[in-house]
N, C-alpha and C positions, 0 to 999 in steps of 0.2 A: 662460252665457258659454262659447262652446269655446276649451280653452286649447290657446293655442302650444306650450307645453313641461310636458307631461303629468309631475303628479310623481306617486311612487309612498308607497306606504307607511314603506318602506324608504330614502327621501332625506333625504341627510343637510342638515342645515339650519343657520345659526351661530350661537355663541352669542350675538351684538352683528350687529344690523342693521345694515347699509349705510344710510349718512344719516339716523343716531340725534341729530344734535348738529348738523344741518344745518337750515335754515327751511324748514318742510314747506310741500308744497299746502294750503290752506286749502279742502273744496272746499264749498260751500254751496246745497243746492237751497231755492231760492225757493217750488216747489211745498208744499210739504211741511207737512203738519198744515192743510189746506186752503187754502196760500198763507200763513199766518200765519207762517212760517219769514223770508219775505223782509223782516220787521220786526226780526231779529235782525244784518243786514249792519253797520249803525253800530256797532253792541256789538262784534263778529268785529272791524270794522279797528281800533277802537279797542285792542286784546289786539293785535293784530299792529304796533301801532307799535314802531320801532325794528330793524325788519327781523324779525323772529319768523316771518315768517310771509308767503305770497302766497294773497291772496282771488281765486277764481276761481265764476264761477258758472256752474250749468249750466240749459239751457234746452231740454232735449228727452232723450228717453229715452237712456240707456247713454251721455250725456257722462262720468256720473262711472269708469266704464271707461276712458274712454280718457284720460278728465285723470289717472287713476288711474295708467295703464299708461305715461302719458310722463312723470310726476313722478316713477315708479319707475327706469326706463330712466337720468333723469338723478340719479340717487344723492341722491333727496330724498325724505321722508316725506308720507305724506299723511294731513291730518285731515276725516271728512266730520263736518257739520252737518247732517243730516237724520235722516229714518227709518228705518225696516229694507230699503226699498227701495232707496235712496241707499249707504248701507252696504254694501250685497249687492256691487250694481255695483262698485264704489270695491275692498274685498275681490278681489273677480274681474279687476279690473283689476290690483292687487299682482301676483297668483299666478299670470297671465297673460304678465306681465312674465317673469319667471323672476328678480326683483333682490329680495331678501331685504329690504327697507325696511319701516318701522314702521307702523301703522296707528292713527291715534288717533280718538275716534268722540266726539260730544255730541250726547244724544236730544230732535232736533227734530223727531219726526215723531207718527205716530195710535198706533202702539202699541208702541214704541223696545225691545221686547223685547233686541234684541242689545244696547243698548249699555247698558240698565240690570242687564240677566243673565247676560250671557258679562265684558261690558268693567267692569260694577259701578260704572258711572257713578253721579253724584248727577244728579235729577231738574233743579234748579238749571245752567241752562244757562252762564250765567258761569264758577261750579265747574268744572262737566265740560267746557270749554272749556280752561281752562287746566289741567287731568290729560290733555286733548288733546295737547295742545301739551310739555305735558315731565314728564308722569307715568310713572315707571315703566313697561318693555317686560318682559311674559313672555312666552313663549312658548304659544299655542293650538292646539287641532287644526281641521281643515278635511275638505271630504269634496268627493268628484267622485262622481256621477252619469254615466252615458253617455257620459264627458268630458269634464264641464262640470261647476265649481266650487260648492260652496255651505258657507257659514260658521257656519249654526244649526240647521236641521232641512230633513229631508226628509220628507213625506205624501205619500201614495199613499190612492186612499179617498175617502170622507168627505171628512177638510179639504179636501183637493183639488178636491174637488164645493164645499166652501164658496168657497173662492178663486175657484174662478170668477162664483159667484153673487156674492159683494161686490163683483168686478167691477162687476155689472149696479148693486147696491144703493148703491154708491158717490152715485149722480146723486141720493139722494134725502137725501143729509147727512149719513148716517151716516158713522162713522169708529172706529177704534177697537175697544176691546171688544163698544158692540155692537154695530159693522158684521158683527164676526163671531160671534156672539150670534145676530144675526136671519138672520143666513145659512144658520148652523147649523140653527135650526128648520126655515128653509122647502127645507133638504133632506131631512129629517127625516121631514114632513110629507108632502112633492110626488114627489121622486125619491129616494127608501129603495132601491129595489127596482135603483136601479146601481150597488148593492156590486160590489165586482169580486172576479171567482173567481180567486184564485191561488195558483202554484206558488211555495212559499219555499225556496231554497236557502243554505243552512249549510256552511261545512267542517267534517267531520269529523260531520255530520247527514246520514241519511235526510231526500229532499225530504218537503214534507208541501203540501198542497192544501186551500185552505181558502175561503170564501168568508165577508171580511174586511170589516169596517165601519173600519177603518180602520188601517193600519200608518205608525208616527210612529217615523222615527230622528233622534235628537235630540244635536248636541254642547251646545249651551245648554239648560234645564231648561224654558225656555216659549217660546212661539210663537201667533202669531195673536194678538196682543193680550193675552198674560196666562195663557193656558192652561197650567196648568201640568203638561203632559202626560207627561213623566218626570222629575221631581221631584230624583232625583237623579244627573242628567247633569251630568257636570265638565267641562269646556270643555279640560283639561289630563291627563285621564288616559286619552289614545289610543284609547280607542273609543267605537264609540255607542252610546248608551242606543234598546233598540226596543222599543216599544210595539206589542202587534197585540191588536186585539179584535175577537173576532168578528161575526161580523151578528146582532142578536137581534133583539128584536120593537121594533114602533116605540116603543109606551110605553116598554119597556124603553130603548132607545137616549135618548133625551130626558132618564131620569135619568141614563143615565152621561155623557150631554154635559153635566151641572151637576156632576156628581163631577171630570171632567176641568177643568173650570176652576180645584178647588183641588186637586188630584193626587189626590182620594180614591177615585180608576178604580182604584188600583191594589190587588191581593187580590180584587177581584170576579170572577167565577166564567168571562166570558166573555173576563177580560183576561191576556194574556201578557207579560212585563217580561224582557228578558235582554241582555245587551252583546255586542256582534262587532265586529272590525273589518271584516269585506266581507260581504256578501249580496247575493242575485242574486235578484230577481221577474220570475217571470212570467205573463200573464194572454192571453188567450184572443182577443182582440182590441185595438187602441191606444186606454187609457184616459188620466184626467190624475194627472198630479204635480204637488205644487209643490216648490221647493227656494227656502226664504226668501221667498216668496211669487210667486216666477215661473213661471209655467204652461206643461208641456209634456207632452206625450202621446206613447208608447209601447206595445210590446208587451211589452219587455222591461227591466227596470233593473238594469244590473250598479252595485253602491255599492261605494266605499272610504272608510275615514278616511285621512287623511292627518297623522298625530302631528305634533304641532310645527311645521305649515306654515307659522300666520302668528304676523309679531311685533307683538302688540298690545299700546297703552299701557291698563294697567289701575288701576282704582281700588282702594284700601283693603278689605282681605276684611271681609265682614261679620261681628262676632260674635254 
């Protein structure tokens, strides 16, 4: 999503959201978890009786942006009911906004990574419905890409080659971990050899050039369904956690994609782990990225965190 009103690293942000106490957007994708979401509308108005709350639903891509961005505008909060894709939108539409309003999330979708690992939601949709609705606001970080918003991880690489391919493998049922499971194989497999060569830049580092099977900056701990790809990303302590591994042999890569789904990539010989707030890629021609699982293509990627940008309702820390 390109934002209106670019924040920086450095913006100051408040401590109490605008429209903390007021009846948020409800927003609800129908799509979601293969259509199986739009069976949870009676539950949703029922929690919204008594004015709590306004159900709105959306029915084509980047609604939840913009129901997002005018629920902001008018000094109201917004809760999404869907996936990490609904989320993303909804997010991007906040921080689009320029209006400091609250963000409450309940995971209805294939692989609800954000709202079960950044927001600590409970699985129990009811539950996380109402921690939606009036649980607790901390404060998150957030990150822009080329000027455009993203709330849990960015890939370059690899995932990125998976993301597109689950695109395709989507039509055949899969969902979930192993939509991106068999994804992962059949790049693995088929197209290994479009690692991308590139240039990393660091402040205060000599660039370095590398030809990389996959670079993961991550403000949540997983992505893709469960991957727990930097393990220990805090959603709250202003930078991101980055992962880069290099291109090894096929065999090889096929174990560390079964390592990376429970974060045990990390200490192996061809993987790098270190926190920054900004880094700059660049590669030799326009490859893909995802940012939350949206697909776009470059030569270049300038990244930011963005400390404390959004204000999200969150669940009970786990002990």
């Amino acid at each position: 999503m390109r934002a209106a009103r670019l924040m920086t690293a450095t913006s100051p942000v408040s401590d109490v959201a605008v429209g903390a106490d007021s009846p948020p957007v409800v927003i609800l994708n129908p799509a979601s978890n293969g259509g199986r979401a739009a069976k949870l509308r009676r539950m949703i108005e029922q929690k919204l009786r008594g004015g709590r709350g306004e159900l709105v639903l959306t029915s084509a891509p980047h609604d939840a942006t913009r129901l997002a961005a005018d629920a902001a505008r008018a000094g109201r909060g917004v809760v999404v009911v869907g996936g990490d894709g609904a989320i993303h939108e909804a997010a991007c539409g906040i921080l689009e906004s320029g209006v400091d309003v609250p963000l409450g999330v309940a995971p209805a979708g294939n692989g609800n990574d954000y709202a079960l690992h950044v927001a600590r939601m409970p699985r129990n949709i009811p539950q996380a419905l109402e921690l939606a609705l009036s649980g607790p606001i901390e404060r998150v970080d957030a990150g822009q890409v080329n000027g455009e918003f993203f709330v849990n991880a960015l890939g370059i690489g690899l995932d990125a080659n998976v993301a597109v391919t689950a695109e395709r493998y989507k039509q055949y049922g899969l969902s979930g971990h192993p939509l991106y499971l068999a994804s992962s194989i059949s790049e693995l497999l088929f197209r290994f050899d479009g690692c991308p060569t590139l240039t990393v830049r660091l402040e205060g580092a000599a660039p370095t050039r590398q030809t990389l099977a996959l670079v993961a900056l991550n403000i949540g701990p997983t992505y893709g369904g469960g991957f727990l790809v930097n393990p220990a990303a805090d959603p709250q302590d202003g930078m991101f956690d980055v992962c880069l591994v290099v291109k090894p042999s096929v065999l090889r890569a096929i174990d560390l994609v079964h390592k990376l789904e429970r974060g045990k990539h990390v200490g192996e010989p061809e993987t790098t782990i270190f926190r920054c707030q900004r880094i700059i890629l660049e590669a030799d021609h326009p490859i893909n990225a995802q940012a939350d699982g949206e697909i776009s293509q470059a030569e270049r990627f300038d990244v930011s965190l963005l400390p404390g940008a959004l204000a999200l309702r969150r669940g009970p820390a786990v002990r």
